[in-house]
C-alpha positions as CSV (number, residue, x, y, z in Angstrom):
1,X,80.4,-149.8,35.6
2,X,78.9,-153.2,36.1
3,X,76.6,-153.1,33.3
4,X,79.2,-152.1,30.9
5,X,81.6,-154.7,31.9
6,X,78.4,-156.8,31.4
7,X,77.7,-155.5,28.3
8,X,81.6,-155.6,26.8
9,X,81.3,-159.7,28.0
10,X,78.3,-160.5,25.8
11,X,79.5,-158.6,23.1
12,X,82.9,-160.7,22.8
13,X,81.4,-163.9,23.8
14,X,80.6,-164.4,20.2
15,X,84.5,-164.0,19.5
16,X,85.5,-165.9,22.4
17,X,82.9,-169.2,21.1
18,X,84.4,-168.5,17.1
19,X,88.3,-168.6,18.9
20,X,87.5,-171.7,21.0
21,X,85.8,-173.7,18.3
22,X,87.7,-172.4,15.4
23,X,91.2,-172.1,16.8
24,X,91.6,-174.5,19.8
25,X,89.4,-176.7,17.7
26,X,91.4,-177.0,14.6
27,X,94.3,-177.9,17.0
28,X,93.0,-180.3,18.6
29,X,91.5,-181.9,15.0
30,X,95.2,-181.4,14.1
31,X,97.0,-183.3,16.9
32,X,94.0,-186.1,16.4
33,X,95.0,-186.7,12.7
34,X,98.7,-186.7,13.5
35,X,98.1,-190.3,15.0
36,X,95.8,-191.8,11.7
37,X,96.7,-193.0,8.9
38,X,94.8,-190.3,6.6
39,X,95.9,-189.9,3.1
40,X,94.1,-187.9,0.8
41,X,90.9,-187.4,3.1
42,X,91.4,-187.7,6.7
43,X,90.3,-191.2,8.7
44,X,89.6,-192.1,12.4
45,X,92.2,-195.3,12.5
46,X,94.7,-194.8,15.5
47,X,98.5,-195.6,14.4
48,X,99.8,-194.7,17.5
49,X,103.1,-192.6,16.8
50,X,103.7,-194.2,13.7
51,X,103.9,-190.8,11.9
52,X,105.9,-189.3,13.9
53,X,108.6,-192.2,13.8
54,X,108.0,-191.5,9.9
55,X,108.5,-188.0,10.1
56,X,111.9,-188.5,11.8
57,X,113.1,-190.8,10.0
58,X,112.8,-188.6,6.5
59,X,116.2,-186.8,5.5
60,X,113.8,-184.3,4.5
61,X,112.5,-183.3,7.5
62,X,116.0,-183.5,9.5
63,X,117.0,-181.0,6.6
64,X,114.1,-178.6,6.7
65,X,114.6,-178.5,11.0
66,X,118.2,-177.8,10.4
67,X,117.5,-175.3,7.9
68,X,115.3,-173.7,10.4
69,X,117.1,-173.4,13.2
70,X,119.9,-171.8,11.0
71,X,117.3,-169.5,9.2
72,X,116.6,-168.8,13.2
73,X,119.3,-168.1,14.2
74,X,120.4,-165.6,11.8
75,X,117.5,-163.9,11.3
76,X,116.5,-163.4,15.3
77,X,120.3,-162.3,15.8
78,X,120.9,-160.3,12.3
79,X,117.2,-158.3,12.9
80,X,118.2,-157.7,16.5
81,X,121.7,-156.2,15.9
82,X,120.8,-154.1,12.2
83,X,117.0,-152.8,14.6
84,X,119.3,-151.4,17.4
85,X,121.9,-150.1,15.6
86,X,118.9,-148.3,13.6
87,X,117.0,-147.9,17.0
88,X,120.3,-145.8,18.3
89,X,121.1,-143.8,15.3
90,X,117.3,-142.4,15.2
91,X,117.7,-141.6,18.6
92,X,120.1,-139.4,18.2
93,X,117.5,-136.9,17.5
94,X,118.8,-136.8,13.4
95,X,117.2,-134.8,11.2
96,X,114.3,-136.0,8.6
97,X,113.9,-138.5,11.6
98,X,110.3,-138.9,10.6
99,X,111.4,-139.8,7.0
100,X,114.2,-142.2,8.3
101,X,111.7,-144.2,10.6
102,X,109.0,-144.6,7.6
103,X,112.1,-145.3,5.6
104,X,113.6,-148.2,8.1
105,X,110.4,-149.4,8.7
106,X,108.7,-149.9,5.2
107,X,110.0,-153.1,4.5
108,X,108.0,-155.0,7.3
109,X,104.9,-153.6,5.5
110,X,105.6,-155.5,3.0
111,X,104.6,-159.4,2.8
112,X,107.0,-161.8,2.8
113,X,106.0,-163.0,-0.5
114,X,107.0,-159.6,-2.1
115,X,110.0,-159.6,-0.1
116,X,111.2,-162.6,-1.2
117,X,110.7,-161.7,-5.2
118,X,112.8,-158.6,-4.9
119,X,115.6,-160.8,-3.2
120,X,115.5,-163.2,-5.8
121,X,115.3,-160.9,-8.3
122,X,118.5,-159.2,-7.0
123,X,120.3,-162.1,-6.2
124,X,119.3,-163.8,-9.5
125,X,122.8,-164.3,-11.2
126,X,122.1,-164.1,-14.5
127,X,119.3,-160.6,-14.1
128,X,120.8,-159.4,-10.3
129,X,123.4,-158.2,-8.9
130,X,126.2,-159.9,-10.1
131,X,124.7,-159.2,-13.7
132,X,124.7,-155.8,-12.4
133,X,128.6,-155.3,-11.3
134,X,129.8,-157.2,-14.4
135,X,127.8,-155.1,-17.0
136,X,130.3,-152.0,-15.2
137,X,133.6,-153.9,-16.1
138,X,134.4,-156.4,-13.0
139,X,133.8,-159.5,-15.1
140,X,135.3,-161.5,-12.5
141,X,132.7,-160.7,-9.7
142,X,130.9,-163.6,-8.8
143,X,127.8,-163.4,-5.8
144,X,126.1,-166.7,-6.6
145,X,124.6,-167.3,-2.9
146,X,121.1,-168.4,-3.8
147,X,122.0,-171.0,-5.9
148,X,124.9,-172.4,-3.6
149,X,123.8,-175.2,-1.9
150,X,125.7,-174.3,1.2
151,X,125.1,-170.8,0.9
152,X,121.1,-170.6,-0.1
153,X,119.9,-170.3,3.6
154,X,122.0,-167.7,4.1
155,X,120.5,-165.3,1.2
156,X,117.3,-165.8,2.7
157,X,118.0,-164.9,6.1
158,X,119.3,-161.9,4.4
159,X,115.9,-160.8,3.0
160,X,114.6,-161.7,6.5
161,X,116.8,-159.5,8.5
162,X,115.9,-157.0,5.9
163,X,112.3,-157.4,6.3
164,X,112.5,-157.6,10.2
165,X,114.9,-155.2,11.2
166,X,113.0,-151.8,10.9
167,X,110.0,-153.9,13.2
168,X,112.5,-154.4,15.8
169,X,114.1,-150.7,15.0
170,X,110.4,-149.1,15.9
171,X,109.8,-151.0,19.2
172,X,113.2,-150.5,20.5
173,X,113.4,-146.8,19.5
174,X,109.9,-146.6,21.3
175,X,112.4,-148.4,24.4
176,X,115.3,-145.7,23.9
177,X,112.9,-143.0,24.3
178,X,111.2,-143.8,27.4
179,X,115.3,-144.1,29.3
180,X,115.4,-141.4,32.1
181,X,117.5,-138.3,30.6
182,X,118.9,-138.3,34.2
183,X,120.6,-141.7,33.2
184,X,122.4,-140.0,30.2
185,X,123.7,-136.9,32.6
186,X,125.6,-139.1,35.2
187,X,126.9,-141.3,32.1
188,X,128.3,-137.7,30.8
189,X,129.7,-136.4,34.4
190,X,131.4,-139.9,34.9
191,X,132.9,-139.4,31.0
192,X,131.1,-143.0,30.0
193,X,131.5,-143.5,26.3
194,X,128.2,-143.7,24.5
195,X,128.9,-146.9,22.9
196,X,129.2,-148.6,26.3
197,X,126.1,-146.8,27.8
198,X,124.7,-148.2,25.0
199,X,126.2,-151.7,25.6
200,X,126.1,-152.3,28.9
201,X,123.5,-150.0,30.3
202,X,120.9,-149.3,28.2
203,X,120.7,-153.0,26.7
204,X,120.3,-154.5,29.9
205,X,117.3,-151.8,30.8
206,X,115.7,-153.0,27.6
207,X,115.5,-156.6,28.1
208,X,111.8,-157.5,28.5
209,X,111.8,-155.7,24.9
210,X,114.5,-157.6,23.0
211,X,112.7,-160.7,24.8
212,X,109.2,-160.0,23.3
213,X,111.6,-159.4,19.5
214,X,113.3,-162.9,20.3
215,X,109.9,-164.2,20.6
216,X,107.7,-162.9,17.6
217,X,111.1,-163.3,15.1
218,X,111.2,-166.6,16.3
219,X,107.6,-167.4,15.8
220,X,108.1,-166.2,12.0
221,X,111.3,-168.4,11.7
222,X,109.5,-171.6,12.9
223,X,106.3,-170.4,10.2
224,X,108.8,-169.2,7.6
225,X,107.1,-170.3,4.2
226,X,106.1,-168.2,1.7
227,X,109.5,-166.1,1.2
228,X,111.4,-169.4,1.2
229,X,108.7,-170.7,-1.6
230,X,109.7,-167.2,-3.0
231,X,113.3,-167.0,-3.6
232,X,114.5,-170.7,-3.7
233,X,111.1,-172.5,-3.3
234,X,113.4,-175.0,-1.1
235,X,116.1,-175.2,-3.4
236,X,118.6,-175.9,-4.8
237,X,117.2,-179.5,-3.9
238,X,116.5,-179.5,-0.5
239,X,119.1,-176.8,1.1
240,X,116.6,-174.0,2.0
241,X,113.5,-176.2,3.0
242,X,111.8,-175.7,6.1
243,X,109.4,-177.2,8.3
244,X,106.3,-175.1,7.0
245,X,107.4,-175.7,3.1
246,X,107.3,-179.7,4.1
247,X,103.9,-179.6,5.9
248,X,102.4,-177.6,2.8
249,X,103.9,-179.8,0.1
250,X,102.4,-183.2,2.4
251,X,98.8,-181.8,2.7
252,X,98.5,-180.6,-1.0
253,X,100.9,-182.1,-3.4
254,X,101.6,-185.8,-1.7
255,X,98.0,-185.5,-0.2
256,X,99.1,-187.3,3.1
257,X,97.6,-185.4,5.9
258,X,98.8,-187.8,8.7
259,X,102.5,-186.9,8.0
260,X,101.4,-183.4,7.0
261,X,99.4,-183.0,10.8
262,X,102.0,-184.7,12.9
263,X,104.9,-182.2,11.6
264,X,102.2,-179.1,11.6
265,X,102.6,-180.6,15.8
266,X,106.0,-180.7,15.9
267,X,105.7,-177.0,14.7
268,X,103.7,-176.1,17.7
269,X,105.4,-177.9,20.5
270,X,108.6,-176.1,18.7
271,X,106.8,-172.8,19.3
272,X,105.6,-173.5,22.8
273,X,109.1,-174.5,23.8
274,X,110.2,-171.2,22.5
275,X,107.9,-168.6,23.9
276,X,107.3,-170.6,27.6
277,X,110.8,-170.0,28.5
278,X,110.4,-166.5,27.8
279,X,107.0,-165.5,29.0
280,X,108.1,-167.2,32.2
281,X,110.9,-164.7,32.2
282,X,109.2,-161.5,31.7
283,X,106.7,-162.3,34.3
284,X,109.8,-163.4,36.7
285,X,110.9,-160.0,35.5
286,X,108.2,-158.4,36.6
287,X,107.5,-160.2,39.5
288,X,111.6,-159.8,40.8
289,X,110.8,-155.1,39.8
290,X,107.5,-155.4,41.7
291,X,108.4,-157.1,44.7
292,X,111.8,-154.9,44.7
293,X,109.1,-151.9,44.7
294,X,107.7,-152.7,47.9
């Protein structure tokens, strides 16, 4: 047994050298830069936090956080209400369940490129939907989200939650199944409704679940880029740009890699923030079940 352990070290150490140089490396390169002055090609000058101070100071980027947070929020709460719903309709034991879970699911296995071209395609005014119900008679419908400045975020969040949901459907279905039948028997003598059971029973039981969804959706929020370049490409104007869109367009179209590497580190410290809180729950969580166990 020691040998093989032995052997499975050497043979990842070559992975574990490619992950610390490649990875760690290329974040600590990025942090570095963030406090130059590098333009076009990066320099070694120190500025001290004079891009950040920049950065903050650019409507921009105070636009593309708020757009973020409301992207966010949307999406993590939309994809976590339309995956249960979908979790606890499967589990009813349906029929062509099989079908229904490849069905709810094949979205997320699409990119979010793709995603975001059938989205704009449908909401599209002039090709989409609205084209759509007018050419049947109701000349008066109007659904003009995506090009509404207030409104933009929103129709992307949309195509998120419809990307997400059936991800969240499969790993809280795969939650629903493993709940002790004995659970559903005393709700039944004691005449609970299923939607409270549900609610305020089987939710709860679930938690460390819906935590680890909170966490990847809102890893994907903070990254969100490709299905905002997509279906708005951060417009109209500025209303649907986002912290990734505004890092990409610095490092390759305005070729300033100091701004472009000091919000790339605001991205990260947003990320940390995020998943800290809730990694130190679950293993609170688990700590709090354990200990009760003894």
């Amino acid at each position: 047994m020691l040998m093989r352990n032995l052997a499975a070290k050497i043979a990842l150490t070559p992975m574990m050298i490619i992950v610390a140089v490649v990875y760690v490396g290329c974040i600590l390169w990025t942090f570095r830069t963030s406090f130059t002055s590098s333009r076009v090609l990066p320099t070694y000058d120190f500025v001290g936090w004079d891009q950040y101070a920049a950065l903050f100071r650019s409507t921009r980027w105070i636009v593309s956080l708020e757009n973020m947070f409301i992207f966010g929020a949307a999406y993590i709460l939309g994809c976590l209400i339309v995956g249960y719903l979908m979790a606890i309709f499967i589990d009813q034991r349906v029929r062509g369940e099989n079908t229904l879970r490849t069905i709810y699911l094949y979205p997320h296995a699409m990119s979010f490129i793709v995603t975001g071209l059938i989205w704009q395609w449908m909401l599209n005014p002039t090709l989409g939907l609205q084209d759509f119900v007018r050419n049947l008679g109701w000349e008066s419908f109007s659904f003009n989200w995506i090009v509404d400045r207030d409104l933009a975020i929103f129709t992307v969040a949309i195509a998120g939650i419809w990307h997400g949901s059936g991800f969240v459907m499969a790993l809280l279905l795969a939650g629903l199944r493993g709940i002790d039948a004995e659970i559903w028997k005393v709700s039944k003598i004691d005449g609970i409704p299923a939607w409270r059971m549900y609610i305020q029973v089987i939710l709860p039981i679930l938690l460390p679940m819906v935590l680890t969804c909170v966490f990847l959706l809102s890893a994907q929020a903070v990254k969100s880029f490709d299905i905002v370049v997509a279906m708005t490409n951060g417009g109209p104007g500025i209303a649907t740009e986002v912290p990734a869109k505004y890092v990409m367009d610095y490092l390759f179209e305005r070729s300033n890699i100091g701004r472009a590497t000091a919000a790339a580190t605001v991205m990260l410290v947003m990320v940390i923030s995020i998943a800290a809180p809730l990694l130190y729950l679950r293993s609170f969580r688990k700590e709090r079940q354990s200990g009760a166990g003894k």
